[in-house]
N, C-alpha and C positions, 0 to 999 in steps of 0.2 A: 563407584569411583575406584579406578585403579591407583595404585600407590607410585606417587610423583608425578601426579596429571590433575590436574584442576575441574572440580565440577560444576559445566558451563551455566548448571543449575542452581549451584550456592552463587556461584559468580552474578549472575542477573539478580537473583534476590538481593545480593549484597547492593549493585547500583540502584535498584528499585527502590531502597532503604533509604540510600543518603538522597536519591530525588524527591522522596515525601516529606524526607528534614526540610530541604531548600521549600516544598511549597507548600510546608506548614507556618516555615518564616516568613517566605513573601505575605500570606494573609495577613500574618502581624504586620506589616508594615504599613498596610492600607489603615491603621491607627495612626500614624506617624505620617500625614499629611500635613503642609503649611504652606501657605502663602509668600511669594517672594519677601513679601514685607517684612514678614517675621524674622527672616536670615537676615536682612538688613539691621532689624532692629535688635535683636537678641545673637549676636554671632556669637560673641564671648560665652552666653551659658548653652547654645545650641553644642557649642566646643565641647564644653564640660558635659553637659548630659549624652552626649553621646560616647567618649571615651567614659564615661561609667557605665551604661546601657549596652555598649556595640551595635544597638538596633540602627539603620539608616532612616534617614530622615528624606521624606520626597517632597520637594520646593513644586508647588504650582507658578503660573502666571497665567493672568486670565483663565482663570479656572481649567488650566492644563497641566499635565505633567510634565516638568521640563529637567528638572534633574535630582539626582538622587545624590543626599550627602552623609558621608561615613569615614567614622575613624581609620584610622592606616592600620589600625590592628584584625580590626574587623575584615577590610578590604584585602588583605595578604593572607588570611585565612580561606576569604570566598575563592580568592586565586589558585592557592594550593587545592581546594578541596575541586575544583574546575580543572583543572591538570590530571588533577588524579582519576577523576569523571572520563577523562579523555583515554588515559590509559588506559581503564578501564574497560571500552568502549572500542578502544583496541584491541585489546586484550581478547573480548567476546569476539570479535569480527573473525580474529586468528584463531580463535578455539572451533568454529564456526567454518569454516573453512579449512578444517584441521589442518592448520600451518604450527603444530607445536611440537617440540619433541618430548621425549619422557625426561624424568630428572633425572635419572639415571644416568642416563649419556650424555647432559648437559654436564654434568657433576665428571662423567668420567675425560672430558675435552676440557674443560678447564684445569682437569689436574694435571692433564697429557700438557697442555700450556703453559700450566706451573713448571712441569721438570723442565722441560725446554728453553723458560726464561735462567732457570738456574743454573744450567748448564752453558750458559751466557758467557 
């Protein structure tokens, strides 16, 4: 790896990383199956155990999967950690197509832009 360039090689490793996180969790969740009934009937402690847990809960009907239900904490975490997946993702694509510059020169155009906003 040269010095201020990214190793397209740690980079994949790193997404491969947080992909096994997500599809170690999805398996947990096939624990956390229930019946629409249940959300009907138990909404108030479905609330509570899941803002203590974060795990999502998946509502069947007629023995199908129809929606999955999760804290807003949990939920804005999946979203960040999906973004960043994406950047990611981009990220590879441009290293991969070597569309990237060194740091160096990124480092040396942003300072050239520093003086020039100062001399505003």
């Amino acid at each position: 790896m040269r010095a201020g360039r990214i190793d397209a090689g740690l980079l994949t490793d790193y997404i491969q990383s947080i992909i096994a996180i997500h599809r170690s969790r999805a398996m947990r969740i096939a624990d956390h199956v229930k019946p629409i009934s249940y959300l009907k009937s138990e909404a108030a402690q479905i609330v509570k155990d899941l803002a203590e847990s974060g795990e999502p809960l998946i509502i069947t009907q007629n023995g199908e999967a129809k929606l999955v239900v999760q804290d807003v904490r949990s939920y804005e975490a999946d979203r960040q950690t999906l973004a960043l997946l994406k950047i990611l993702a981009l990220g590879q694509k441009q290293i991969e197509q070597e569309k990237f510059s060194d740091i160096d020169d990124v480092f040396a155009e942003l300072d050239e832009l520093d003086r020039q906003e100062k001399r505003r």
